[in-house]
N, C-alpha and C positions, 0 to 999 in steps of 0.2 A: 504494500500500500504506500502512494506516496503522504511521503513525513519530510518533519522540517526539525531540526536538531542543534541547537545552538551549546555552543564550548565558551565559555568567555569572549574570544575575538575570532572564534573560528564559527563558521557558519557548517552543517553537512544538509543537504537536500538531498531527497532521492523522487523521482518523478517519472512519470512512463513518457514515453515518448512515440504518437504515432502519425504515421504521414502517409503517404502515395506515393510511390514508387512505379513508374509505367504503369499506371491505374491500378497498381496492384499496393493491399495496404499490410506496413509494416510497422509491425510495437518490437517496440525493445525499451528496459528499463536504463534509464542515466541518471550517474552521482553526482552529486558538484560537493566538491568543497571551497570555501571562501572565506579568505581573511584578510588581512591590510597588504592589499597590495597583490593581491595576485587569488584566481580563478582556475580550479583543478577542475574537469568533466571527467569520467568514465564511462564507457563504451564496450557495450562486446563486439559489436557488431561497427562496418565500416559502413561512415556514409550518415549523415545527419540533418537537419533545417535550419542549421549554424551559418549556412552559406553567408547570407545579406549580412550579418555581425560583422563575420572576418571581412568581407568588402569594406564594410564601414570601418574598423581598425586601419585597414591598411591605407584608405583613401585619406581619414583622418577626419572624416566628415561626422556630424551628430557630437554625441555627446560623449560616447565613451570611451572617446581618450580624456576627455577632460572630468569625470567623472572618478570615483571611489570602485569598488572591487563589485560592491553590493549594487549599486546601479550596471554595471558589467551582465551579473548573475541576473536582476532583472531581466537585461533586454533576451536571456540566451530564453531565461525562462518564458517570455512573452514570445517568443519565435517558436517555441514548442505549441503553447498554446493556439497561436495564428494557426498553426498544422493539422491541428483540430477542423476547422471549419470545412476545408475541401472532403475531409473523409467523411462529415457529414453530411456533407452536400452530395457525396454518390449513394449515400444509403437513402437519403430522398430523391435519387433519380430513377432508382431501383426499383423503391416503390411505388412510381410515378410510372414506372412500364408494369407494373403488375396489376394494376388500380383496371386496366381494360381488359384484361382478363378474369379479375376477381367479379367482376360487375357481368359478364357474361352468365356465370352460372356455369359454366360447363363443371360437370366434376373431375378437377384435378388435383393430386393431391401433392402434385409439384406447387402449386401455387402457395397451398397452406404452409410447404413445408420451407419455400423460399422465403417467406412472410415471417416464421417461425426462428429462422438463423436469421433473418434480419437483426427480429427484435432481443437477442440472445448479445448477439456481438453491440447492441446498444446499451444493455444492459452494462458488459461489461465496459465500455467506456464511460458510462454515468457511473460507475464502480469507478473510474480514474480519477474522473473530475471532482468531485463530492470531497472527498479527500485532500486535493490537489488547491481548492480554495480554502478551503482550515489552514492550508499549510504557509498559503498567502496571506487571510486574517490577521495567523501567529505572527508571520513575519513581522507585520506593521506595528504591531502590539509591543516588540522588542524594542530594546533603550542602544543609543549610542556605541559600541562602533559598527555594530550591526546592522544597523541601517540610518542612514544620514534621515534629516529631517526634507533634506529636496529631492529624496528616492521617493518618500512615504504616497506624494498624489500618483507619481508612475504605479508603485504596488496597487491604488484603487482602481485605477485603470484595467490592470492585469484581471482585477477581481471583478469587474466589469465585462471582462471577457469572459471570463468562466460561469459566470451567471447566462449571459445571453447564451454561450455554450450549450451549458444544462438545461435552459428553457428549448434552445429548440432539440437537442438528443429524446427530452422526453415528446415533444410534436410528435417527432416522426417516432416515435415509440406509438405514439395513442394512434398515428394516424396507421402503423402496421396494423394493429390491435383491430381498429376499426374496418379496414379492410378483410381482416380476417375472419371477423363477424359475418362482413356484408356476406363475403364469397358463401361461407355455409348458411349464411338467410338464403341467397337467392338458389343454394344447392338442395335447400330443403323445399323450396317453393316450388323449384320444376319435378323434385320427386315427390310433393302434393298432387300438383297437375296430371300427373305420369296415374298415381294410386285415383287419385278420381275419376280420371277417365274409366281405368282399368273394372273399378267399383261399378261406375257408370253400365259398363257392359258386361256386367256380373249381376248388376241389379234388373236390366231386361230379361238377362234371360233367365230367371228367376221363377217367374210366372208361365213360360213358355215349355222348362222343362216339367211343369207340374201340370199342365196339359196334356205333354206328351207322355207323363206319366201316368194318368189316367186312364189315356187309351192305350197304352202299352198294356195294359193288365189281362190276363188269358180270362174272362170270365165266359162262360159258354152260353152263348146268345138263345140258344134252342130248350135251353135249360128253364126259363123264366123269359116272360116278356119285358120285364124290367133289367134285364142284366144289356146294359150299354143299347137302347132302341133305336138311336140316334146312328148306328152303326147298318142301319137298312135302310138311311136316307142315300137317296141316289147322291147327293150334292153333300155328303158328310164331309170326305176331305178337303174338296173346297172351302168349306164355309169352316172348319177349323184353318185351314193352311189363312185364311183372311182375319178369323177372328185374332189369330195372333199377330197377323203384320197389323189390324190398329192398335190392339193392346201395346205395339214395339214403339209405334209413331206415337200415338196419345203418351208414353211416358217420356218419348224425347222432347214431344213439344212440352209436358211438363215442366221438366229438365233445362230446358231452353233458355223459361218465362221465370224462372228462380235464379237463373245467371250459373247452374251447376254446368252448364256443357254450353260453349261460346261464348258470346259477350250476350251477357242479360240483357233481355228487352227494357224499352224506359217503364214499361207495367211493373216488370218485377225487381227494377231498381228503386221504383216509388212504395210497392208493396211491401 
């Protein structure tokens, strides 16, 4: 976790460090130590966001050659944090290309699970930063040689940046979150539509097989004038194969006029 560790005139920081690399993104953790007159980093890794600093040293430009060690440790630490912003800005670009496919509905579980390591790997950087302004606070909080009195508005600054930081890490935290909803609302919605239909056409013929169940039955007609008499009308299976095609229509139009099957009439949207 980054932490801030004060020795008498020696400062120690430790702080993550992460940036973009060929669009690809890189954390590694850096030390500093600081005290009168000079500015120690550590590194595992080669390659850092130090560039504009060492420009600015060698051009001679700004403030930090004419500055203290602690205004130095400032700017290096305000360059790490500047590094922040690009890598958050591709996790909202990310989710910005997923938003059109979350809004489809289709079921993919690439989507959820892209959504999922989004908000994971944002987690962990609100895990940096959270930390990383305490550790800015502390600073300012310190007495003399630790930090001059014309460092103290630059550290509000810094801390200024790690607030709007963490205000927008959690946006696009709520705004994964909320796509992640959307996608299973609108995944649930088309497998509502899918099961109502299906219902729909379970519920027709519901009535149709209990007709044909009727006359399905062996009862012997010669037996009893009552067993099935309807069965020595010349016109019996016509007038069943019709009586069912309206029962099928009469409950579509039902179906219709409730808004269960198409777009509801304006009767059954008033009703």
């Amino acid at each position: 976790r980054p932490k801030l560790e004060p020795y008498d005139d020696v400062l120690y920081l430790v702080a993550p460090m992460i940036r973009l690399v060929d669009g690809q993104e890189v954390a590694e953790q850096v030390s500093f130590f600081a005290g009168p007159g000079f500015v120690l980093t550590f590194q595992l890794q080669a390659g850092d966001c130090f560039e504009p600093i060492r420009k600015r040293i060698r051009a001679g430009s700004g403030l930090v050659r004419r500055r203290g060690a602690d205004y130095l440790l400032y700017a290096l630490l305000d360059a790490m944090v500047d590094a922040y912003f690009p890598v958050v800005a591709r996790y909202d670009t990310r989710i910005e290309g997923l938003e059109a496919a979350a809004v489809q509905g289709q079921p993919d579980s690439a989507v959820v699970h892209e959504l999922t390591l989004i908000r994971q790997d944002l987690q962990r950087v609100q895990r940096s930063l959270w930390p990383l302004r305490d550790a800015v606070v502390q600073w300012q909080g310190l007495d003399a040689p630790l930090v001059d009195e014309a460092t103290r508005p630059y550290l509000r600054d810094c801390e200024d940046h790690l607030i709007r930081l963490i205000d927008l890490v959690e946006s696009v935290r709520e705004t994964s979150l909320s796509l992640t909803e959307l996608h299973l609302a609108m995944v649930s919605l088309r497998t509502n539509e899918v099961m109502k239909v299906l219902t729909i056409i379970a519920t027709i013929f519901i009535p149709l097989t209990f007709i044909v169940g009727v006359y399905g039955m062996n009862f012997d007609i010669e037996a009893s004038p009552w067993n099935m008499p309807e069965l020595y009308w010349r016109y019996g299976y016509p007038g069943v194969m019709v009586f069912m095609a309206v029962i099928s229509a009469a409950m579509l139009v039902g179906f219709r006029r409730r808004g269960w099957l198409g777009r509801p009439s304006k009767r059954g949207v008033d009703g």
